[in-house]
C-alpha positions as a Markdown table, in Angstrom:
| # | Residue | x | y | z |
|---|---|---|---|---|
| 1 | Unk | 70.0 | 46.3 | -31.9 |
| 2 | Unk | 67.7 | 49.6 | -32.8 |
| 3 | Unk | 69.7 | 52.4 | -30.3 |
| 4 | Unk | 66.2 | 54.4 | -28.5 |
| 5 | Unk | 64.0 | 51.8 | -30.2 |
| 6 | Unk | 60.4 | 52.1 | -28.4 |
| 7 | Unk | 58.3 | 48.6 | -27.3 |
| 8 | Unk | 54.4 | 48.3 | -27.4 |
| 9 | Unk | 51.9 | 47.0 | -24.9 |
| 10 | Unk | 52.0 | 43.2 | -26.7 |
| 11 | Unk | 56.1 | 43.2 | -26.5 |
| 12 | Unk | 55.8 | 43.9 | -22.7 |
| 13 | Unk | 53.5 | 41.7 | -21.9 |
| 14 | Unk | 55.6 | 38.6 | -24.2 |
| 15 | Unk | 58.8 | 39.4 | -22.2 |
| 16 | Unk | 56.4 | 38.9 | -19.0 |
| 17 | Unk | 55.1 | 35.4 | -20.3 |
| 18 | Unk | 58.3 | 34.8 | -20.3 |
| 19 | Unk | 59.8 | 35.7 | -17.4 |
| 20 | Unk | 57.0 | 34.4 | -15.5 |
| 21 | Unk | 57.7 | 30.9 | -17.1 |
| 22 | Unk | 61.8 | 31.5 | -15.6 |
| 23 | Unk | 60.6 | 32.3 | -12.1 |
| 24 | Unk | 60.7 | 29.4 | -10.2 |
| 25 | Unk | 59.1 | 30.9 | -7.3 |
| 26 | Unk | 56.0 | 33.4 | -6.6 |
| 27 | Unk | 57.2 | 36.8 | -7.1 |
| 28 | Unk | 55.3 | 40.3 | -7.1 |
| 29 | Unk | 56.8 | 43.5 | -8.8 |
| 30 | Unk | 55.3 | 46.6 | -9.2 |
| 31 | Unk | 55.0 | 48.4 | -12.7 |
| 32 | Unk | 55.3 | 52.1 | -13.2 |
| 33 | Unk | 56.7 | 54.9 | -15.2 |
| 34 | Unk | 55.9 | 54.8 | -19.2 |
| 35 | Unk | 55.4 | 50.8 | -19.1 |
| 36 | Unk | 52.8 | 51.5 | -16.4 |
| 37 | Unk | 51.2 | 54.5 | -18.9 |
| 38 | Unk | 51.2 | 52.1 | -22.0 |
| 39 | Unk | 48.8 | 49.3 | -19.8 |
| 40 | Unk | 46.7 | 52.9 | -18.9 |
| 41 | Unk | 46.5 | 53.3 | -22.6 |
| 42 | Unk | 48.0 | 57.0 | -22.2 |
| 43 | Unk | 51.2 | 55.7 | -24.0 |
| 44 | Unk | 51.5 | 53.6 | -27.3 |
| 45 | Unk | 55.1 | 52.3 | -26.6 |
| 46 | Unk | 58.5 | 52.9 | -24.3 |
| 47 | Unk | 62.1 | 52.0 | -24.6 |
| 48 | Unk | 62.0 | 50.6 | -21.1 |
| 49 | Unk | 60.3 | 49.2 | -18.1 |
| 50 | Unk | 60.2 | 50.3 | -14.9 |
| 51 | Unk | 60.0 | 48.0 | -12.0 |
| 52 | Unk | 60.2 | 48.1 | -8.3 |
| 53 | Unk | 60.1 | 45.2 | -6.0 |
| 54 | Unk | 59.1 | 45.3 | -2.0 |
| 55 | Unk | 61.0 | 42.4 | -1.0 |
| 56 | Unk | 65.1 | 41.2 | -1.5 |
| 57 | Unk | 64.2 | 37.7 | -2.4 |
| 58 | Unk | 61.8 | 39.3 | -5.3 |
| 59 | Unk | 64.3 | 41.4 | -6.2 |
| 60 | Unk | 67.2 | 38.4 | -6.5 |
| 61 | Unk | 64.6 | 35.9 | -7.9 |
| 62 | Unk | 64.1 | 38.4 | -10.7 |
| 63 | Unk | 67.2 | 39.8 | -11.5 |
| 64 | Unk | 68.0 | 35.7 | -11.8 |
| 65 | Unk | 65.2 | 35.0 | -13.6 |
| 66 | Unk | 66.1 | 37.9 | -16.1 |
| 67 | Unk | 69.7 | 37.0 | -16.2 |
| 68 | Unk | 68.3 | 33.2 | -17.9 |
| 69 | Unk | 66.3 | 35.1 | -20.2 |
| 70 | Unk | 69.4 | 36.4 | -22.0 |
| 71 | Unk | 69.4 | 39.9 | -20.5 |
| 72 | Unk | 72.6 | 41.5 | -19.8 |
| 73 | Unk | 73.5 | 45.0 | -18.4 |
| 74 | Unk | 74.0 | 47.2 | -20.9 |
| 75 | Unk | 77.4 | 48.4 | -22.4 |
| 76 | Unk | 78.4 | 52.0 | -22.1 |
| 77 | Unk | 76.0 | 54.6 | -20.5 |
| 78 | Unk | 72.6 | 54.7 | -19.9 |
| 79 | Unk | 72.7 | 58.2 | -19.8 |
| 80 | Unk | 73.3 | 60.8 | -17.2 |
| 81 | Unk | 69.3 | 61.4 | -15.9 |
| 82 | Unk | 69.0 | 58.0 | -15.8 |
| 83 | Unk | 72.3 | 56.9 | -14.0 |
| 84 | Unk | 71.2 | 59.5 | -11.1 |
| 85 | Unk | 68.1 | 57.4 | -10.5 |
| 86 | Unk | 70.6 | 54.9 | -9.3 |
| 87 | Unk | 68.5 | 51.4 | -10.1 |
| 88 | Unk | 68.9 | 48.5 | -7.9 |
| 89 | Unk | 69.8 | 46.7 | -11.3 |
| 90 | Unk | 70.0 | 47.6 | -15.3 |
| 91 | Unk | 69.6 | 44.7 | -17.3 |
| 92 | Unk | 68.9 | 44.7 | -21.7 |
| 93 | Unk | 68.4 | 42.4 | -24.1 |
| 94 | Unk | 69.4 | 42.0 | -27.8 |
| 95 | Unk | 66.4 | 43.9 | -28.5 |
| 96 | Unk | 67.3 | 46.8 | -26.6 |
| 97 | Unk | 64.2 | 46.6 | -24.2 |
| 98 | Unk | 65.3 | 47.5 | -20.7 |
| 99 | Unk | 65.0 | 46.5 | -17.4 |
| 100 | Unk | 65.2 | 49.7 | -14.4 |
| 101 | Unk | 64.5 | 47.2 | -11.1 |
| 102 | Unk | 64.2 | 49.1 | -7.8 |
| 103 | Unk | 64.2 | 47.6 | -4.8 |
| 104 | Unk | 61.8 | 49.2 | -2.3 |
| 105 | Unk | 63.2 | 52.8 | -3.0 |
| 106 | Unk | 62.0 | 54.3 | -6.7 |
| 107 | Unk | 64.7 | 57.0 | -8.4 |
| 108 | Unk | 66.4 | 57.3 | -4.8 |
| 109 | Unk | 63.2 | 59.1 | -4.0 |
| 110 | Unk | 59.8 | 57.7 | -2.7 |
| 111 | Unk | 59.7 | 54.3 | -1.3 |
| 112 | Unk | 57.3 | 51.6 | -2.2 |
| 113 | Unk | 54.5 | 52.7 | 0.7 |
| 114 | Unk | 51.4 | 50.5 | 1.9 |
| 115 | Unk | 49.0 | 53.1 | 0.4 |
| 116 | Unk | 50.9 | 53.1 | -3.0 |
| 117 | Unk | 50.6 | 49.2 | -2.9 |
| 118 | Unk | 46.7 | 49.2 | -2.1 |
| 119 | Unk | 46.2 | 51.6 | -4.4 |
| 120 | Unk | 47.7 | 49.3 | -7.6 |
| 121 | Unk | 46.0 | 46.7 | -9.5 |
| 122 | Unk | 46.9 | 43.6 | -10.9 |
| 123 | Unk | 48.2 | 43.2 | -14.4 |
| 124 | Unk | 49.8 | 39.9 | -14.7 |
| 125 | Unk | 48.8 | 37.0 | -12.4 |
| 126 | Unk | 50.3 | 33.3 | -13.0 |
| 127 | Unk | 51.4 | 30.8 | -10.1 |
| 128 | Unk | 55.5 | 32.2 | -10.0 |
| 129 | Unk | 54.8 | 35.9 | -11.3 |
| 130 | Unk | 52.3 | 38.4 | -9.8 |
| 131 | Unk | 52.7 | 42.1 | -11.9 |
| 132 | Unk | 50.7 | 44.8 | -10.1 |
| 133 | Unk | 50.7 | 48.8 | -11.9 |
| 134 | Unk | 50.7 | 51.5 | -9.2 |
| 135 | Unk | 48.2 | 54.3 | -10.0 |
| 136 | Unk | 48.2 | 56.7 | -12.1 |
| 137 | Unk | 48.2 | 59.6 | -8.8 |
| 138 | Unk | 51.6 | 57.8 | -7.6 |
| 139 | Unk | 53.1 | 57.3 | -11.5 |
| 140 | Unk | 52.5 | 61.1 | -11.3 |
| 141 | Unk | 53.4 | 62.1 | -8.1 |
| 142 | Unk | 56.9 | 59.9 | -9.0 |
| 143 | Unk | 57.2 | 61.9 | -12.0 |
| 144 | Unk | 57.4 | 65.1 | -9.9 |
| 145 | Unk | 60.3 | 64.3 | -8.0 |
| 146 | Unk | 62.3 | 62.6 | -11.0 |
| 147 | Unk | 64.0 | 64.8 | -13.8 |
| 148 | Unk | 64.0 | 62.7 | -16.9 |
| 149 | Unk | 63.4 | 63.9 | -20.4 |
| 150 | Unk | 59.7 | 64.0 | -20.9 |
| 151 | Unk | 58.7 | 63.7 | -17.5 |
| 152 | Unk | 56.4 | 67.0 | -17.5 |
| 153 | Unk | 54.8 | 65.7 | -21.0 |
| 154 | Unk | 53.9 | 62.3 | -18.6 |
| 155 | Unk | 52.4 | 64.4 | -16.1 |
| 156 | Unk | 50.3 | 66.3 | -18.2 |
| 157 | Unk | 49.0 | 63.2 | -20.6 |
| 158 | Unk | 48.5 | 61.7 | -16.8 |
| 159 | Unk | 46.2 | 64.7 | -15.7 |
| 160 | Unk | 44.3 | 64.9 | -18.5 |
| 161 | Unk | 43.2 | 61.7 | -18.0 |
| 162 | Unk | 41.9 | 61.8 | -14.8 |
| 163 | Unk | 43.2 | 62.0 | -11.2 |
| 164 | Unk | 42.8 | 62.0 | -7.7 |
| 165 | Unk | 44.3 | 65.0 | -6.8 |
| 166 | Unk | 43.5 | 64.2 | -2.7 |
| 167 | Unk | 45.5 | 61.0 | -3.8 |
| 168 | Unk | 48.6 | 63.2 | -4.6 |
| 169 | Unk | 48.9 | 65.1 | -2.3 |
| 170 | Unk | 48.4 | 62.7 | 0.5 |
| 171 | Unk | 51.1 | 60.1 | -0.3 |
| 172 | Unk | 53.3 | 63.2 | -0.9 |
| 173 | Unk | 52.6 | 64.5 | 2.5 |
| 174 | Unk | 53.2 | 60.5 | 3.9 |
| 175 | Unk | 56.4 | 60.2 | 1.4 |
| 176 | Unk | 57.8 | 63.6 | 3.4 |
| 177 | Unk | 57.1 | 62.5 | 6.7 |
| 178 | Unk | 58.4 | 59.3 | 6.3 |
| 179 | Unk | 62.1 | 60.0 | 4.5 |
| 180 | Unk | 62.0 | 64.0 | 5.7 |
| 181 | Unk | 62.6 | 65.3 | 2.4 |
| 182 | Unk | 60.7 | 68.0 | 1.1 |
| 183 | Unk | 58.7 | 66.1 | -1.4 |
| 184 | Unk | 56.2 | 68.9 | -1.7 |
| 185 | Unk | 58.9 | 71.4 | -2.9 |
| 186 | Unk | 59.6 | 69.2 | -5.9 |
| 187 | Unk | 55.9 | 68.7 | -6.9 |
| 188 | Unk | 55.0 | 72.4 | -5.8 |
| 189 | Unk | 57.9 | 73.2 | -8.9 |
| 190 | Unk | 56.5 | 70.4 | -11.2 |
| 191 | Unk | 52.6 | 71.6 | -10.9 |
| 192 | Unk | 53.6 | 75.3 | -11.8 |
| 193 | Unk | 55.9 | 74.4 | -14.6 |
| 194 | Unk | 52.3 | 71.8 | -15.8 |
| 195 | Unk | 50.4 | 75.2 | -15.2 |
| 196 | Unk | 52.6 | 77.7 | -17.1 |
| 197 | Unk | 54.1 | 74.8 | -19.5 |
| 198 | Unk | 51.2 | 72.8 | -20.6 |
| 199 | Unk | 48.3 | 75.0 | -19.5 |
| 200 | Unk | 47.0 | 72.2 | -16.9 |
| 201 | Unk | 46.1 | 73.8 | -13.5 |
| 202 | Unk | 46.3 | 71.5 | -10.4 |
| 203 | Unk | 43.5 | 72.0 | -7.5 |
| 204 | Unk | 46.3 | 71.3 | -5.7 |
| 205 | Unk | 48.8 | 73.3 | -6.4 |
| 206 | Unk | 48.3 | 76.6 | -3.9 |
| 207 | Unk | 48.3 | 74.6 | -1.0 |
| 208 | Unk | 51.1 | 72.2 | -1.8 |
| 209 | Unk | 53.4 | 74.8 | -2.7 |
| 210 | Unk | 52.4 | 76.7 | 0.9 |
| 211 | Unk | 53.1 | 73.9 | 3.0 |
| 212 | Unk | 56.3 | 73.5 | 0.5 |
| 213 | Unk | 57.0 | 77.1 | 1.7 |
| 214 | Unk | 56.5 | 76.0 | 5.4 |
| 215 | Unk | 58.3 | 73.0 | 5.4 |
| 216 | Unk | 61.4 | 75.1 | 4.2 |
| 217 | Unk | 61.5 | 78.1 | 6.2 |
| 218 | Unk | 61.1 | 75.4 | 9.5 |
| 219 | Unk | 64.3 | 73.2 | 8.0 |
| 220 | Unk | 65.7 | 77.2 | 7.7 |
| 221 | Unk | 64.8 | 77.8 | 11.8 |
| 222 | Unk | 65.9 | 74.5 | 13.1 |
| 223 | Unk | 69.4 | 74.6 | 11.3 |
| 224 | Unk | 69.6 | 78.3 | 12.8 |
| 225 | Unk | 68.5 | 77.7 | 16.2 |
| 226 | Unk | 70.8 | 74.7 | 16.1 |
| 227 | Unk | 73.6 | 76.9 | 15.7 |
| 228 | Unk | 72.0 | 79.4 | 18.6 |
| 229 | Unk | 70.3 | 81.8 | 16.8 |
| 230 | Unk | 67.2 | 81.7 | 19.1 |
| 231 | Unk | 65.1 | 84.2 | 19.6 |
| 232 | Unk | 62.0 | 85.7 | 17.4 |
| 233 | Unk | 63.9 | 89.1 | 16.8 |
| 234 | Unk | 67.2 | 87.2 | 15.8 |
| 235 | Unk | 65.3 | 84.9 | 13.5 |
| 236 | Unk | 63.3 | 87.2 | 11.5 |
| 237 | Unk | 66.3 | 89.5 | 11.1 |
| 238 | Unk | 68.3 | 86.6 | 9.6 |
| 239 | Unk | 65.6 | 85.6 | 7.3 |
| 240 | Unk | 64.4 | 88.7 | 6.9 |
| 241 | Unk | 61.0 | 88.0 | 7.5 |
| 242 | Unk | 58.0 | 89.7 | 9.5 |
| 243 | Unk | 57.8 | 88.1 | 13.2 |
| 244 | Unk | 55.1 | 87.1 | 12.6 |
| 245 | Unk | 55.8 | 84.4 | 10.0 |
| 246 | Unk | 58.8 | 83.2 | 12.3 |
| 247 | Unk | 56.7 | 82.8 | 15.2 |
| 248 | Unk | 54.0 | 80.7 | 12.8 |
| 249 | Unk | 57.1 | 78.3 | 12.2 |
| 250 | Unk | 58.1 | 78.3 | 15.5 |
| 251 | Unk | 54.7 | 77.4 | 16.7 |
| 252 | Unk | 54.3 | 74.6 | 14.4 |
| 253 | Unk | 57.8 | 73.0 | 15.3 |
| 254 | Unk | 56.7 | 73.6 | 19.2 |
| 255 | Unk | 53.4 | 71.2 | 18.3 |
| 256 | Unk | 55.5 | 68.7 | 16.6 |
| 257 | Unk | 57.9 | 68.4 | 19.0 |
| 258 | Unk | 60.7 | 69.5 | 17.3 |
| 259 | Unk | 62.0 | 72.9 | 19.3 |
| 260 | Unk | 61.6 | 73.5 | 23.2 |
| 261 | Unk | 61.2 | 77.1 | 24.4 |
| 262 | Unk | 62.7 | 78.7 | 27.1 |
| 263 | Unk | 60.4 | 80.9 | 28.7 |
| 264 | Unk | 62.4 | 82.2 | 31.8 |
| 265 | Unk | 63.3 | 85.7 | 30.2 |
| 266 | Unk | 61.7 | 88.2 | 29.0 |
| 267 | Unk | 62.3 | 87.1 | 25.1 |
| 268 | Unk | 61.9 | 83.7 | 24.7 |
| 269 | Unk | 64.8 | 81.3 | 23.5 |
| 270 | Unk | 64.5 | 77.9 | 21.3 |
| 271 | Unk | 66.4 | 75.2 | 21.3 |
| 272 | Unk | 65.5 | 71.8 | 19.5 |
| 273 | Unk | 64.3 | 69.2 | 21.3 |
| 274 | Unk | 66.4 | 66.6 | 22.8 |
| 275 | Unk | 66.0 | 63.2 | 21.3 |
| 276 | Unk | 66.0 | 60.3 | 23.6 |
């Protein structure tokens, strides 16, 4: 075996004939990453393949199916960046071509969504073995929350070629509402390091990195008003920060729900909202 030996379009799609042949049952997987990229043409070959699955029976059908084939998971490390992305399952052959499965959760980041799944297109269709690529706006956007070696260099070969930057930033905005991480943070950083690194500017970026800039200075009041720091004044004094921009935040979390005031005195106290 070639250690960091790379795997071209006509490899993939053998190891697919393949597996599709060991399925004994329908199953549909999701492509993405650099094998997704080579099917794009924006990548001539890739070490490995990444694949995420929406359903556990997909997921146990092809780890099964891959198992038959030969594959194995791999001895030693796989390397610290890519052990963090936690896998549902790791599986090589003799040829060193990997297997990164994922079941509904990519990288312990975005989940497969229903707009990420309308958005792909078929690859690979045979009776047992349906192989759908998720677009190159969610490859990207997935690329922005990961930190593996070349990702930036991905994200820039990605945006030369053409995106749907209203694709972006929508499933990011869905991905954050859904798991209430801050996905906009990590692709606000990712778009300024494309813009300063690679010279590519996002349309994007200025508004992605303001709502980034929101979404973290309301996480900021709701863990300080949780512990009864409540008023404007008090607020802006901890984060020192105008008022102003502390009664913005306030007033967003009001409309969402999230804090109740207390308008009995004089200066008004918050206090989240109580869950029922």
């Amino acid at each position: 075996m070639i250690r960091n030996q790379k795997f071209n379009k006509r490899y993939i799609e053998n190891e697919l004939e393949k597996l599709g042949a060991a399925l004994p049952k329908r199953t549909r997987v999701f492509v993405t990453g650099g094998a997704a990229m080579e099917f794009y043409g924006l990548k001539e070959a890739t070490k490995d393949i990444d694949i995420v699955v929406g359903k556990r029976t997909d997921f146990r059908r092809l780890v099964s199916a891959l198992l038959k084939l030969g594959y194995r998971r791999p001895k030693g490390s796989v390397g610290a960046k890519y052990a963090k992305m936690k896998a549902s399952a790791i599986l090589e052959n003799t040829d060193g071509f990997r297997w990164d499965v994922f079941e509904r959760v990519i990288a312990r980041k975005l989940s497969l969504s229903q707009g990420m799944i309308d958005r792909s297109h078929i690859l690979y269709n045979t009776p047992t073995l349906h192989v759908r690529s998720l677009s190159k706006e969610d490859i990207f956007l997935l690329k922005s929350v990961t930190d593996r070696d070349l990702d930036l260099e991905d994200m820039s070969i990605i945006a030369e070629s053409g995106v749907n930057w209203n694709q972006v930033k929508i499933e990011c905005h869905a991905q954050a509402s859904r798991t209430g991480g801050i996905w906009e943070d990590a692709l606000c950083e990712k778009l300024m390091d494309l813009r300063e690194r690679m010279k590519i500017a996002a349309p994007i970026e200025k508004s992605i990195c303001q709502i980034a800039d929101q979404r973290i200075l309301e996480n900021w009041v709701m863990r300080k008003v949780g512990a009864g720091i409540n008023t404007v004044t008090d607020l802006a004094r901890d984060a020192a920060e105008p008022e102003s921009v502390i009664r913005k935040a306030i007033s967003r979390l009001i409309r969402k729900g999230d804090l109740t005031v207390d308008r009995s005195k004089k200066m008004h106290r918050f206090r989240p909202t109580e869950r029922h």
